[in-house]
DRENPA-3360 file (N, C-alpha, C; in nm, 2 decimals, always signed):
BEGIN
1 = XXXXXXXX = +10.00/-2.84/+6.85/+10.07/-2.84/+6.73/+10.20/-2.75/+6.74 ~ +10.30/-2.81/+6.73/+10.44/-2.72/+6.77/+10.46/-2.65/+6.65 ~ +10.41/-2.63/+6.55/+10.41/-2.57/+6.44/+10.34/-2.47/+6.48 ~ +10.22/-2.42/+6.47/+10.17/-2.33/+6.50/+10.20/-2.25/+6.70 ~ +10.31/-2.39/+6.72/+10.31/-2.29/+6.84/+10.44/-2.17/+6.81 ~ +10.53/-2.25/+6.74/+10.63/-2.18/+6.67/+10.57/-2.04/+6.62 ~ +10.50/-2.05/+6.55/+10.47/-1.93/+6.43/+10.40/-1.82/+6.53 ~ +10.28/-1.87/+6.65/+10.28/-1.74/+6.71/+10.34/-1.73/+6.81;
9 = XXXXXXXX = +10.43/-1.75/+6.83/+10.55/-1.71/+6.93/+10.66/-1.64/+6.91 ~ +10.67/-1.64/+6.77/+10.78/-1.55/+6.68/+10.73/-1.40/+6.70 ~ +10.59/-1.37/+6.73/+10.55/-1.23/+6.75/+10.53/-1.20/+6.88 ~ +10.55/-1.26/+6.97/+10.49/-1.25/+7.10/+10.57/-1.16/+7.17 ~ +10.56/-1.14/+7.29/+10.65/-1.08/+7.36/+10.78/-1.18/+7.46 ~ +10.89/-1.14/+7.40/+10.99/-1.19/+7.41/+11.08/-1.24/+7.57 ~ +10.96/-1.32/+7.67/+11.00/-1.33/+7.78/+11.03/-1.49/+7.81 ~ +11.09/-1.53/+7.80/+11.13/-1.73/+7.85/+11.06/-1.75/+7.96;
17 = XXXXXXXX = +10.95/-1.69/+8.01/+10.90/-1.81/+8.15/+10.82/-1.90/+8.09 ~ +10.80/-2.03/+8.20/+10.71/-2.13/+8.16/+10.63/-2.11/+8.15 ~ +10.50/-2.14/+8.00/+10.38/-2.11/+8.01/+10.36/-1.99/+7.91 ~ +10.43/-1.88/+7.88/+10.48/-1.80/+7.84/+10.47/-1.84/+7.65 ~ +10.41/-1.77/+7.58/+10.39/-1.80/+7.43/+10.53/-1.81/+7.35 ~ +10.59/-1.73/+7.40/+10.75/-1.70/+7.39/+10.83/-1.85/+7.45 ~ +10.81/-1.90/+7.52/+10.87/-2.02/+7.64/+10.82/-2.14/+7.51 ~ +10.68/-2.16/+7.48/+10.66/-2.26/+7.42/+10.65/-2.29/+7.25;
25 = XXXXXXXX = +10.72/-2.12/+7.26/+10.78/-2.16/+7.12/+10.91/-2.21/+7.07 ~ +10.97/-2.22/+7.24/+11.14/-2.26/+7.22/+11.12/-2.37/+7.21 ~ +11.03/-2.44/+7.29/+10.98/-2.55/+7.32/+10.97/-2.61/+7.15 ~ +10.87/-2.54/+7.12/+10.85/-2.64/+6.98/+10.95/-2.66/+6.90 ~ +11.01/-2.50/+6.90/+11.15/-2.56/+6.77/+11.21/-2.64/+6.82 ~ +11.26/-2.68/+6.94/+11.40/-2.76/+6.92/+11.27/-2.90/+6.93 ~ +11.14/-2.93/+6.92/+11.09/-3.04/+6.92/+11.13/-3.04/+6.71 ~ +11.07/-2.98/+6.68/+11.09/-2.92/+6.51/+11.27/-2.99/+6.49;
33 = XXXXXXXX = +11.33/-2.89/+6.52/+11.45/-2.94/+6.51/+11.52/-3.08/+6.50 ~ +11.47/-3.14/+6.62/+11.49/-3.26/+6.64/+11.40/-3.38/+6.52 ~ +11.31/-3.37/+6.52/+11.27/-3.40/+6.38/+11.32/-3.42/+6.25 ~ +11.36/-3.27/+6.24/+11.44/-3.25/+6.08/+11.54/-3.31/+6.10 ~ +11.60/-3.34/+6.24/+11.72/-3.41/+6.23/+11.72/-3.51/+6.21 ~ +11.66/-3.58/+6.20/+11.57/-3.76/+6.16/+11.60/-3.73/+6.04 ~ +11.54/-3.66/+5.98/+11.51/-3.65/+5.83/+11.62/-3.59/+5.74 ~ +11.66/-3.55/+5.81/+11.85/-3.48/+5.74/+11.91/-3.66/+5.79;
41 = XXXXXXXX = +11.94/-3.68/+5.88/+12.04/-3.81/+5.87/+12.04/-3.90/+5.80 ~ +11.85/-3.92/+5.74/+11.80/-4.04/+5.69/+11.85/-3.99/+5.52 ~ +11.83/-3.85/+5.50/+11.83/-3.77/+5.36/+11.98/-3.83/+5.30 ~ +12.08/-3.83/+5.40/+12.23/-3.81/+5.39/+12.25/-3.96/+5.34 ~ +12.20/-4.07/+5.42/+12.16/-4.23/+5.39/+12.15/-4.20/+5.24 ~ +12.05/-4.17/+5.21/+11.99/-4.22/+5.09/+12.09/-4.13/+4.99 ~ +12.13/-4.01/+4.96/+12.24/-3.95/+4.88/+12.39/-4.06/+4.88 ~ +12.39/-4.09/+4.98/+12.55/-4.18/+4.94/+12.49/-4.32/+4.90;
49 = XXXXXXXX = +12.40/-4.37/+4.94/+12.32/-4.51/+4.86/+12.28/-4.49/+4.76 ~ +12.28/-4.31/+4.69/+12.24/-4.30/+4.59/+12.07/-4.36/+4.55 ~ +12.00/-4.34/+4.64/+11.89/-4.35/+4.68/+11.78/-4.23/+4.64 ~ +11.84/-4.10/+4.66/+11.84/-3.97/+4.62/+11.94/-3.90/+4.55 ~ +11.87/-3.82/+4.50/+11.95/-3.74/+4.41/+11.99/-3.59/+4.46 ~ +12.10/-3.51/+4.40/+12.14/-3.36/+4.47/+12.06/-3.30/+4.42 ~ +11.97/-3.31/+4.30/+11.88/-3.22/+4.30/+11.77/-3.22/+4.29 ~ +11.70/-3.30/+4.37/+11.58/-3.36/+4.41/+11.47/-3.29/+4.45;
57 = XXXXXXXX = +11.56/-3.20/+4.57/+11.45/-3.08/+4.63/+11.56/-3.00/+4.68 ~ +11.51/-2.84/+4.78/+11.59/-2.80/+4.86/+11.71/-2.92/+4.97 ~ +11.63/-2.97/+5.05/+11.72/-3.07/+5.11/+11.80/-3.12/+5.08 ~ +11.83/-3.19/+4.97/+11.95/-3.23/+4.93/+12.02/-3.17/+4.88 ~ +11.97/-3.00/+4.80/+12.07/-2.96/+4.76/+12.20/-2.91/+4.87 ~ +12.05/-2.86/+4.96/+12.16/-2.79/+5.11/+12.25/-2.90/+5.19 ~ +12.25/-3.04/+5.13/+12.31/-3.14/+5.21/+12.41/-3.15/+5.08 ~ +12.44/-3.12/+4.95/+12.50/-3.20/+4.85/+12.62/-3.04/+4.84;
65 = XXXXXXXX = +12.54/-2.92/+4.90/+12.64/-2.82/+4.81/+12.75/-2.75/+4.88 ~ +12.85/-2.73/+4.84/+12.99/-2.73/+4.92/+13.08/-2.53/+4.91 ~ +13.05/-2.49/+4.99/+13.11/-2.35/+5.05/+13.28/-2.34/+4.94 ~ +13.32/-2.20/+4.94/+13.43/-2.21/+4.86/+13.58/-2.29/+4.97 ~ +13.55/-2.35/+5.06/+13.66/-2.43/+5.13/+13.64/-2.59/+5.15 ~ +13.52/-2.61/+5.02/+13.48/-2.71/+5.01/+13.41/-2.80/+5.11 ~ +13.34/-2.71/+5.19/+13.30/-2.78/+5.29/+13.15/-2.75/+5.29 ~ +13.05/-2.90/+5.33/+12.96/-2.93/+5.34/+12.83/-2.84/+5.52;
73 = XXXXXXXX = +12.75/-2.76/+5.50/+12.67/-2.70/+5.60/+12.64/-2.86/+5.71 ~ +12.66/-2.78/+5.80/+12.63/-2.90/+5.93/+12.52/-2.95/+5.94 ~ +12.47/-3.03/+5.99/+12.31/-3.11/+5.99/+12.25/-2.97/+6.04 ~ +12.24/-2.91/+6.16/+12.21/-2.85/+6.26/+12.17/-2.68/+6.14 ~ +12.32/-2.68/+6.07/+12.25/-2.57/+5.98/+12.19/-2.57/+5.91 ~ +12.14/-2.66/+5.84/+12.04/-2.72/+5.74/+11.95/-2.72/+5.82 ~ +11.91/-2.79/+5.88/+11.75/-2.79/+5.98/+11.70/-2.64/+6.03 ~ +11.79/-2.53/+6.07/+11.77/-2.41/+6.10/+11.70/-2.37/+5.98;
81 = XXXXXXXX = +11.78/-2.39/+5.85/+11.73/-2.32/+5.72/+11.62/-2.38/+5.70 ~ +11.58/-2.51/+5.69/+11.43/-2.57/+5.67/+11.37/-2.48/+5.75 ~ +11.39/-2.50/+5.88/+11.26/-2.42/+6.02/+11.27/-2.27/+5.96 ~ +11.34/-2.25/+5.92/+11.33/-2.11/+5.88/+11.25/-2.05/+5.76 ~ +11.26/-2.17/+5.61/+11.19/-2.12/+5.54/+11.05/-2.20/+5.58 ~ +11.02/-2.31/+5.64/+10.88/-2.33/+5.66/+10.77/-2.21/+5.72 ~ +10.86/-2.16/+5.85/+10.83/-2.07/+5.88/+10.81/-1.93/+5.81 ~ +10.89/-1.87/+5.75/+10.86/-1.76/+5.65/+10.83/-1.77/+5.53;
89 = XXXXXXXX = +10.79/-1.93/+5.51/+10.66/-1.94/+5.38/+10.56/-1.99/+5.39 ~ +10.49/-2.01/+5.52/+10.36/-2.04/+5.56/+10.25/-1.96/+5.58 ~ +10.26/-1.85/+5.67/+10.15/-1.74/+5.62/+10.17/-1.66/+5.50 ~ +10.28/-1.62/+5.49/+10.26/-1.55/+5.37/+10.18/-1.61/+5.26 ~ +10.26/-1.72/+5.18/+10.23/-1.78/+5.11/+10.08/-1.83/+5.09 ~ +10.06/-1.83/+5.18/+9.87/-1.87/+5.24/+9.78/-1.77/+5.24 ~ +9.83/-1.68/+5.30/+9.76/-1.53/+5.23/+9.79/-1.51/+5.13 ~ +9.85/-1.47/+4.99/+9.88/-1.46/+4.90/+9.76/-1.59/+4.81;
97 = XXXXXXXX = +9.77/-1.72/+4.86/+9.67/-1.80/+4.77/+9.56/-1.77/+4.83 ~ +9.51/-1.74/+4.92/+9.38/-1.64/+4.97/+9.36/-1.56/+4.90 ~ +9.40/-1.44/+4.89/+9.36/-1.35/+4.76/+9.35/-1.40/+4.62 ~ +9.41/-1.47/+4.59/+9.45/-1.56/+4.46/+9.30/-1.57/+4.41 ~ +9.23/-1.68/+4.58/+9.11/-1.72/+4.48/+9.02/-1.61/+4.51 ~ +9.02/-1.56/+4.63/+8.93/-1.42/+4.63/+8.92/-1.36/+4.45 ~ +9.03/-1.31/+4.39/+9.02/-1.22/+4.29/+8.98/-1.30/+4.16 ~ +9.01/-1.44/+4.17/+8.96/-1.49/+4.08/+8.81/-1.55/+4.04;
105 = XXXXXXXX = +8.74/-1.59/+4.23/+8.60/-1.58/+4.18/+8.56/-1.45/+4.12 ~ +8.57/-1.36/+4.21/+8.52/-1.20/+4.17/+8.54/-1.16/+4.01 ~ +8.67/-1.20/+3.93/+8.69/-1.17/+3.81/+8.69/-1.32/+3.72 ~ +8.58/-1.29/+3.66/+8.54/-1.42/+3.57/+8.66/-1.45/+3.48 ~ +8.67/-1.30/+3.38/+8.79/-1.30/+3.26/+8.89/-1.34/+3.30 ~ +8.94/-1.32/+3.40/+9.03/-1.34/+3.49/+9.09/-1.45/+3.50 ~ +9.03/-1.51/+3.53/+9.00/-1.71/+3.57/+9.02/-1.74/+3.47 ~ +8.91/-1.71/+3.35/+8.89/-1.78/+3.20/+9.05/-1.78/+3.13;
113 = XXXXXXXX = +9.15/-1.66/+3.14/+9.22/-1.63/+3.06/+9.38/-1.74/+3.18 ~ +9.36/-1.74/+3.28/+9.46/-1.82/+3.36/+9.41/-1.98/+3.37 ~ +9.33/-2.01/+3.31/+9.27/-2.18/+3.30/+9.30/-2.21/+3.16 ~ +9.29/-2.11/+3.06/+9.32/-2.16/+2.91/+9.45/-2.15/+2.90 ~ +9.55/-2.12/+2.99/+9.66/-2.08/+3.02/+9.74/-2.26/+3.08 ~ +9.68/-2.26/+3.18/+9.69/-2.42/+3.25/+9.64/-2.52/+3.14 ~ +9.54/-2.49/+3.12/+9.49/-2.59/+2.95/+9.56/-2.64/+2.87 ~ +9.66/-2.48/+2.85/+9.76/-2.57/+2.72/+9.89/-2.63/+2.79;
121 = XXXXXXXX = +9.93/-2.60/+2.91/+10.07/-2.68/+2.95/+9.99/-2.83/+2.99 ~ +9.85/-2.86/+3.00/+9.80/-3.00/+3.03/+9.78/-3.05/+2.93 ~ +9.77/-2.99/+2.78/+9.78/-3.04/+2.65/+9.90/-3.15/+2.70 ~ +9.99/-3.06/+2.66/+10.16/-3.14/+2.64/+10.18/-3.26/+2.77 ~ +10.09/-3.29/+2.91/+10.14/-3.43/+2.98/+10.05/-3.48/+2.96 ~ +10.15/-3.59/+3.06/+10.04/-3.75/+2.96/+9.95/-3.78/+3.14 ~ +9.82/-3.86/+3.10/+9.76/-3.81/+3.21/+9.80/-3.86/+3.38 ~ +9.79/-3.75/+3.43/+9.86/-3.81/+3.61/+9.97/-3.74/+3.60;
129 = XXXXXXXX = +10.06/-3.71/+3.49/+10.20/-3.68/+3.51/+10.16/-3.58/+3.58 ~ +10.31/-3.53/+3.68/+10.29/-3.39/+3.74/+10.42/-3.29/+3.66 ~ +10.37/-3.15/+3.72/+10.44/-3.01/+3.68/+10.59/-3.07/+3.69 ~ +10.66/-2.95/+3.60/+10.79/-3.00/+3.62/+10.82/-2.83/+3.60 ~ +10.97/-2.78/+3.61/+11.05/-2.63/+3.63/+10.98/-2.61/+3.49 ~ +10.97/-2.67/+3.37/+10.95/-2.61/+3.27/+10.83/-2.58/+3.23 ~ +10.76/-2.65/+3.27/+10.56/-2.63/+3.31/+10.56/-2.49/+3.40 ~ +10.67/-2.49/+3.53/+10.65/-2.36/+3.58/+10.66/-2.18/+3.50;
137 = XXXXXXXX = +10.79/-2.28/+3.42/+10.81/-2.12/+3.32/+10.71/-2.09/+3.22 ~ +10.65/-2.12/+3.21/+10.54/-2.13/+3.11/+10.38/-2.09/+3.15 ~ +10.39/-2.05/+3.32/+10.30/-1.99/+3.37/+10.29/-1.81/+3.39 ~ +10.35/-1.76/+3.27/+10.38/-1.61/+3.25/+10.21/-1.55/+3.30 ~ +10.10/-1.60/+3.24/+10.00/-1.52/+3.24/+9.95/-1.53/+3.46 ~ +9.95/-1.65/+3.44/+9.92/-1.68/+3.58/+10.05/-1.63/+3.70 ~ +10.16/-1.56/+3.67/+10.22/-1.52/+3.72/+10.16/-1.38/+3.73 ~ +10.17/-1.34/+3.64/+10.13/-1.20/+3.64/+10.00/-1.16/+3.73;
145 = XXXXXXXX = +9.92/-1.27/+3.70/+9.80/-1.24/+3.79/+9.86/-1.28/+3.92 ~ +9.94/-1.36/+3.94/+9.97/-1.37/+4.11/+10.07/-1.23/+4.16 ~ +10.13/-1.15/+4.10/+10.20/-1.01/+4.11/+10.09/-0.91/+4.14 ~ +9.95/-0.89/+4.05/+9.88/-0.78/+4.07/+9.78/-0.79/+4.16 ~ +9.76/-0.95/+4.25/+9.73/-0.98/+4.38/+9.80/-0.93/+4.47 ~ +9.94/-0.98/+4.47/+10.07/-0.89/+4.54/+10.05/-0.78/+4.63 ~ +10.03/-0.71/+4.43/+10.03/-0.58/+4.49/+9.95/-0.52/+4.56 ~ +9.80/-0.58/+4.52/+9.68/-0.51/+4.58/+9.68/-0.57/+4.72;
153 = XXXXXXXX = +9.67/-0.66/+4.76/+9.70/-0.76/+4.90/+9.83/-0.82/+4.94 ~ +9.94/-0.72/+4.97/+10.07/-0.75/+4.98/+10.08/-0.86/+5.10 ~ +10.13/-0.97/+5.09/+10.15/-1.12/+5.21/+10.21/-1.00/+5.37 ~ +10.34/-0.94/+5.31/+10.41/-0.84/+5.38/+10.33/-0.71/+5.38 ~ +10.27/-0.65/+5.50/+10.23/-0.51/+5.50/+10.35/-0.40/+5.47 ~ +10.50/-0.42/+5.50/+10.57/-0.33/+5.55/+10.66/-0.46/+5.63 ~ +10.81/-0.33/+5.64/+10.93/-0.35/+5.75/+10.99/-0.25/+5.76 ~ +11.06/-0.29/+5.92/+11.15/-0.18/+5.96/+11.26/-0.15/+5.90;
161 = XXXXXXXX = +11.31/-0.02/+5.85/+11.45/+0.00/+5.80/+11.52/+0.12/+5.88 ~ +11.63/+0.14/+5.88/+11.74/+0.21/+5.95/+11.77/+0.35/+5.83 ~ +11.78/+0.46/+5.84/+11.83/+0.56/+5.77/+11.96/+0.53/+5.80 ~ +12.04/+0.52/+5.66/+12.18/+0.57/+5.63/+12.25/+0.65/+5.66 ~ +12.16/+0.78/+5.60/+12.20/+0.90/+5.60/+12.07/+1.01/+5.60 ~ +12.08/+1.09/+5.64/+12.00/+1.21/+5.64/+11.92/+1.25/+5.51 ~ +11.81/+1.24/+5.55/+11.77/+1.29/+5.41/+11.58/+1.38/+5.41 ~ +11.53/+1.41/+5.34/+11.39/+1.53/+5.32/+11.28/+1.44/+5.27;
169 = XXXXXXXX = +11.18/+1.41/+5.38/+11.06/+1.36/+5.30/+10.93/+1.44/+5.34 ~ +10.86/+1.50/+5.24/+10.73/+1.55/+5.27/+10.76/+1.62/+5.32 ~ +10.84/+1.77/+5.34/+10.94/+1.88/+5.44/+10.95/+1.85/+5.59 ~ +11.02/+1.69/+5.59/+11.04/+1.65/+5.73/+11.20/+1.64/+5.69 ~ +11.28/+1.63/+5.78/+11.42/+1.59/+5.80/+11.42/+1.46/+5.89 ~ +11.46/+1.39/+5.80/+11.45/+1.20/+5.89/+11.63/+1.20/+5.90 ~ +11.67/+1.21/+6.03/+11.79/+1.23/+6.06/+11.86/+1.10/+6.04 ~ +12.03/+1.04/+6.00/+12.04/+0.95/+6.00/+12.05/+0.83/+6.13;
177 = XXXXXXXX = +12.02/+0.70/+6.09/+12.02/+0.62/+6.23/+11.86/+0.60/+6.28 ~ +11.76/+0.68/+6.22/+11.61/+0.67/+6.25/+11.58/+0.53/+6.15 ~ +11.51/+0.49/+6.28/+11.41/+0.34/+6.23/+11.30/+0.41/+6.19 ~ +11.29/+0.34/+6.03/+11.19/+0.39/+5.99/+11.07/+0.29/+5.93 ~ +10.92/+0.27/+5.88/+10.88/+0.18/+5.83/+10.78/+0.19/+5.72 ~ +10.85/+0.11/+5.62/+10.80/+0.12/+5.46/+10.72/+0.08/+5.44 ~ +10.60/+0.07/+5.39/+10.49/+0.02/+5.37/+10.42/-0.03/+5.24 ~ +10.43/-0.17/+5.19/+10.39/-0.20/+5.11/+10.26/-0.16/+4.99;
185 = XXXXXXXX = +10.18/-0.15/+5.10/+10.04/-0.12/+5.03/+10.03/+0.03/+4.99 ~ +10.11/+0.10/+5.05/+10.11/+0.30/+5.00/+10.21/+0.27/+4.88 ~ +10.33/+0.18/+4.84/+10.38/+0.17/+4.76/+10.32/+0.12/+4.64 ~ +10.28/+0.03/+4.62/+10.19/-0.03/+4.57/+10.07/+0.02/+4.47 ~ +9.99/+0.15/+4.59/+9.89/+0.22/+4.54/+9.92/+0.29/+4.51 ~ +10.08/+0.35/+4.51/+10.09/+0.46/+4.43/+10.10/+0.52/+4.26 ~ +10.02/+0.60/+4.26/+9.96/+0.62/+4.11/+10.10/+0.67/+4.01 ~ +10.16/+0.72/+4.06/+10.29/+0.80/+3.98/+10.35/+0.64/+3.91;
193 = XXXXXXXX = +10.37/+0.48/+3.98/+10.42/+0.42/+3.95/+10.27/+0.36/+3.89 ~ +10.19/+0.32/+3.93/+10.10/+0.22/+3.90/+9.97/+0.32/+3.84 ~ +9.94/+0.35/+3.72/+9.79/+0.44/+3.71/+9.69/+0.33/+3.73 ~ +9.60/+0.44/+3.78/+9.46/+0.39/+3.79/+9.47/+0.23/+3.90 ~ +9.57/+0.28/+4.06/+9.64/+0.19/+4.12/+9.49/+0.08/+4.17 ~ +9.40/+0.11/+4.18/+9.28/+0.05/+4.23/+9.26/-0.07/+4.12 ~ +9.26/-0.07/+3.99/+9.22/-0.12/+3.94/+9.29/-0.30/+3.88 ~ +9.22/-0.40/+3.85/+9.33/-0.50/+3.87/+9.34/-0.54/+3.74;
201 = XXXXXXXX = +9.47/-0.49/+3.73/+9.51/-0.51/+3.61/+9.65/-0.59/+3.62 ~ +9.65/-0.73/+3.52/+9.81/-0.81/+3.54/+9.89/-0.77/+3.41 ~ +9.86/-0.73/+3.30/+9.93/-0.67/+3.20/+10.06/-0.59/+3.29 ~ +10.02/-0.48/+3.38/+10.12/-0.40/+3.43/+10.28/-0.48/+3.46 ~ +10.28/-0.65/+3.48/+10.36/-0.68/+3.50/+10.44/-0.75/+3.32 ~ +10.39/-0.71/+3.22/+10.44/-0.76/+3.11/+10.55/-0.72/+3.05 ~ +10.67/-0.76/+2.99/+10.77/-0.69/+2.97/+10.86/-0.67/+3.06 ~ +10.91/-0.54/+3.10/+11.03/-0.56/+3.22/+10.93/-0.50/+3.34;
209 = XXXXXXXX = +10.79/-0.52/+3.33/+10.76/-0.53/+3.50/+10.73/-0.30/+3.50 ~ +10.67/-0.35/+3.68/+10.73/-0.23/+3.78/+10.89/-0.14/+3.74 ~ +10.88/-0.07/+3.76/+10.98/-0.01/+3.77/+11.09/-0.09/+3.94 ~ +11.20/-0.03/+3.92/+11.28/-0.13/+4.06/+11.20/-0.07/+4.20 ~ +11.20/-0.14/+4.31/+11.17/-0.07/+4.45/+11.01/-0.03/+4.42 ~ +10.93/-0.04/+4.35/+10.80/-0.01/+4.35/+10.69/-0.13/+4.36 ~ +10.73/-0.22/+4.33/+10.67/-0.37/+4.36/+10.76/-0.43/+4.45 ~ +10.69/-0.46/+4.63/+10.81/-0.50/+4.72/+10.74/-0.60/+4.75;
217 = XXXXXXXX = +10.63/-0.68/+4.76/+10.62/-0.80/+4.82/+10.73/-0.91/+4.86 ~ +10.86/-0.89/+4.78/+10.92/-0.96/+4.89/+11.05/-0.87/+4.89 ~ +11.05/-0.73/+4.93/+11.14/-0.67/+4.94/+11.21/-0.63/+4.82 ~ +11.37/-0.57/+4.83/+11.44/-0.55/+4.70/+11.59/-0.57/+4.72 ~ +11.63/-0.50/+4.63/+11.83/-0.52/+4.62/+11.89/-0.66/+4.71 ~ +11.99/-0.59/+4.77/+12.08/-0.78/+4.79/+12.01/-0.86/+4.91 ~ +11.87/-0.77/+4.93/+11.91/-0.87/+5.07/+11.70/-0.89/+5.07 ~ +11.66/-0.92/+4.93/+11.52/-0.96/+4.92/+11.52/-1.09/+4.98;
225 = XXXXXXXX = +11.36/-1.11/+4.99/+11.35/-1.23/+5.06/+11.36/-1.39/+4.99 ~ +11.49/-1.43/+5.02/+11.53/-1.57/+4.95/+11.46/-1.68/+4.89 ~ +11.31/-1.65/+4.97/+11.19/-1.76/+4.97/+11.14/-1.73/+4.81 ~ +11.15/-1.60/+4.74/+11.07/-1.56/+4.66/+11.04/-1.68/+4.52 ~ +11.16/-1.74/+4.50/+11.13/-1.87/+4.35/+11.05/-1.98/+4.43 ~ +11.07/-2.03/+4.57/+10.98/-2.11/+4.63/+10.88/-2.07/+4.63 ~ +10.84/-1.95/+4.72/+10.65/-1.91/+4.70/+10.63/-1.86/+4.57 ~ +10.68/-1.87/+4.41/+10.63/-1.85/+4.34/+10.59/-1.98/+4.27;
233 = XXXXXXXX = +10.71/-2.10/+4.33/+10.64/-2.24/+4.26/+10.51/-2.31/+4.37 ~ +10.52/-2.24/+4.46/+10.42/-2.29/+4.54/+10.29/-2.25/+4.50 ~ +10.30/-2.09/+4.50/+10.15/-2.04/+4.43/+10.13/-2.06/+4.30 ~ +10.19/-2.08/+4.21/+10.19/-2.18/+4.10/+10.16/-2.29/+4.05 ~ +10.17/-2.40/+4.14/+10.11/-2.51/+4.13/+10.03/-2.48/+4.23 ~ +9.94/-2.46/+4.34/+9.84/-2.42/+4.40/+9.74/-2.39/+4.23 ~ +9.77/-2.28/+4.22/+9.68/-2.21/+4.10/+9.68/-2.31/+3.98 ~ +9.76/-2.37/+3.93/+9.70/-2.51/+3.83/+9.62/-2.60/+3.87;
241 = XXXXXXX = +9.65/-2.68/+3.99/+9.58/-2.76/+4.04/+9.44/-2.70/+4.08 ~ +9.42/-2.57/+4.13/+9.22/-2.54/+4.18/+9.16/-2.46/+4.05 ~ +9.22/-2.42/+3.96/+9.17/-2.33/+3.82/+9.12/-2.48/+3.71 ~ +9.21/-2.56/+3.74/+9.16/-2.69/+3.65/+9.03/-2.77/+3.68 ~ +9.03/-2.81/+3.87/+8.89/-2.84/+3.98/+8.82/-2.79/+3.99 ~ +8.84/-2.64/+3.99/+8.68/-2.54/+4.02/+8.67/-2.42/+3.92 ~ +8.54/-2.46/+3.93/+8.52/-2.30/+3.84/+8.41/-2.22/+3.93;
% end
């Protein structure tokens, strides 16, 4: 599966010989690559046949939308950005609906109150129809329950960051230029921001939320992780479609 050979080869140890987990992951992307490139040429077909629409999905928009010199991203960088977000929304995103249903068999109320939730946006379609952006916005309660999964079982444990500048933690001096690494789940648990951090409660996200930088599941400021409105429509519709099938 060049998919999965991709995904653990991104952690491996970084040597190109043949045989090598690192070797047969180059191997798969440019098999990956070459793929999307089928599928970007054929995409491009159908937008000037008007076959497809620009705003159909990601794909066309990254094929329809034009830089401030009016110019269109190359096949080649479009395909990068697909392999790129397939790749950094696959596990996560998979862990994150892992806990999803973990916490919702364990919490009955829980379930009850995000199914009567899905209940009433399936009032409003007619039957078979599927979700649409506005069925998504309307998932506030089931949101909230996918945030205080987040936080207790963050997809991201932690990342590396660089000191700016010199600064005092816990009477250490972290000089500047030190790699340092943040850790989701101490942030998370911590009581000063979250009381009673053990406890699962999705209210805490009602209103304007966490406070900034204290909920990081996908990071913060300019440079959070871009995937974030995708893996929330993905875990979103995940959680309507198995809350309505199983109880």
């Amino acid at each position: 599966d060049p998919f999965h050979l991709l995904a653990s080869g991104i952690i491996s140890i970084p040597i190109d010989f043949p045989g090598t987990p690192f070797n047969k992951a180059i191997k798969a992307a440019k098999f990956i690559r070459k793929e999307l490139m089928e599928i970007i040429k054929q995409r491009k077909l159908d937008l000037d046949m008007q076959k497809a629409t620009p705003t159909q999905d990601i794909l066309s928009h990254m094929l329809s939308v034009v830089d401030e010199n009016g110019k269109c991203q190359s096949e080649l960088d479009v395909a990068d950005k697909i392999l790129g977000l397939l790749i950094g929304g696959h596990d996560t995103a998979s862990a994150a609906i892992t806990f999803i249903v973990k916490y919702l068999a364990e919490l009955p109320h829980i379930y009850d109150a995000v199914y009567r939730e899905q209940m009433e946006i399936a009032k409003s379609k007619a039957p078979g129809e599927l979700l649409n952006w506005e069925d998504i916005q309307k998932m506030k309660y089931s949101w909230n329950v996918t945030c205080e999964v987040m936080r207790l079982a963050p997809p991201v444990q932690g990342a590396f960051r660089e000191a700016i500048t010199e600064f005092m933690y816990a009477g250490f001096t972290i000089p500047k230029g030190w790699k340092l690494y943040w850790s989701a789940n101490s942030t998370h648990r911590n009581p000063q921001y979250f009381p009673d951090p053990e406890k699962f409660d999705p209210s805490r996200f009602e209103g304007n939320g966490p406070a900034p930088y204290t909920f990081v599941p996908f990071g913060g400021g300019p440079r959070m992780c871009p995937g974030k409105e995708y893996a929330r429509l993905e875990i979103l519709v995940f959680m309507d479609n198995v809350v309505k099938r199983f109880r």
